[in-house]
C-alpha positions, 0 to 999 in steps of 0.5 A: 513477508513476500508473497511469492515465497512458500513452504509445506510447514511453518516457519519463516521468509527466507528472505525477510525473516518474517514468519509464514502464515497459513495460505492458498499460493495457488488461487489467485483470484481477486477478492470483491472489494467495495467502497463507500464514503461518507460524505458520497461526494468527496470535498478536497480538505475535508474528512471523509471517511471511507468504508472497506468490505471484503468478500469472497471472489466465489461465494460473495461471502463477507471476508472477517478474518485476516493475516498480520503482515508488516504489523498490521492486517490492512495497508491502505495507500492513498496517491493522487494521479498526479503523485504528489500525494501519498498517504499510507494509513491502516483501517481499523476492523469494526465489529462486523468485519468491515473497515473504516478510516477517515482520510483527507484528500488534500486537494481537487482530483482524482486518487487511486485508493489502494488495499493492500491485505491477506485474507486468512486461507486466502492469496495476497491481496492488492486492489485498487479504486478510483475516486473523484473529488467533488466539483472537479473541473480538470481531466485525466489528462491535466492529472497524469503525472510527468516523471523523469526516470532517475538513473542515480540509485543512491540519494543523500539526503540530511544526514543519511544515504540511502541506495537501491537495488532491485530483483530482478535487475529490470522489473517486470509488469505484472510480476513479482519485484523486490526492492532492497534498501541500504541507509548509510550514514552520510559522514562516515557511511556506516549502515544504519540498523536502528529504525523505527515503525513509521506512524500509522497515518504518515503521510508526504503531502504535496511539495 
């Protein structure tokens, strides 16, 4: 579902087909979120098992209730700065209303741990912690990533091809984007229609 789409009445995305829920397009505030881990001091290589509390960014009320979007009610993406980690996983609601999943980080540095969720009544929800591992002797520095813009919008990799598009044309910081792809077959460049849910702990580790 996009959050930037609305209506008076239910129904469905006009863009993704999925359908609306119930929401506050105009408040805009972010949520409180905190973290806690366990161990408090995080060992590369080693579970750790983090902890979400939601709360309400006027009462400071704890947030139990939350929307399905794209299969799950919380979107939890792990990048190391460097951005050769990525995970995308999905806490599980434990009976008080908090969020619990055990992730490992697979090497020393820093990570942004981003939430990603829709608070019943709420607005979406997008917020992003840091966190260090234990004895890590870098900085910010030696952890920024060096990427090179790619001007080629279509990769083949295997035996699928995949393309691009996004809307607007330039992207914007701060505002809403979309981006749109096409998987082709490599041989005979039919589209291909038949995927599949990822997993609920994928994961592209260093290469």
């Amino acid at each position: 579902m996009h959050p930037d789409v609305t209506a008076d009445e239910a129904g469905r995305c006009r863009k993704c087909g999925m359908a609306l829920v119930p929401g506050d397009p105009f408040d805009t505030r972010e949520y409180g979120l905190e973290l806690s881990t366990a161990p408090a001091a995080i060992k590369p290589g080693v579970p750790t098992t983090m902890v979400f509390t939601i709360r309400h960014p006027g009462t400071g009320a704890l947030i139990t209730k939350f929307e399905v979007v794209h299969e799950k009610r919380y979107h939890l993406f792990v990048v190391s700065r460097d951005m050769d980690v990525f995970q995308h996983v999905h806490p599980e609601q434990q009976p008080d209303g908090r969020w619990k999943i055990q992730v490992t980080l697979p090497k020393p540095g820093y990570y942004q741990i981003l939430s990603d969720f829709l608070p019943t009544g709420g607005s979406p929800q997008f917020i992003r912690r840091t966190v260090e591992t234990a004895n890590f002797d870098g900085d910010l520095e030696s952890q920024t990533p060096h990427l090179v813009p790619d001007t080629v919008l279509t990769k083949t990799v295997g035996s699928i091809t995949a393309h691009v598009e996004f809307e607007p044309s330039i992207l914007v910081e701060g505002q809403f984007g979309h981006l749109m792809f096409t998987l082709t077959d490599a041989k005979t460049g039919r589209l291909i229609t038949d995927l599949s849910p990822i997993s609920a702990r994928s994961a592209m580790p260093s290469s």
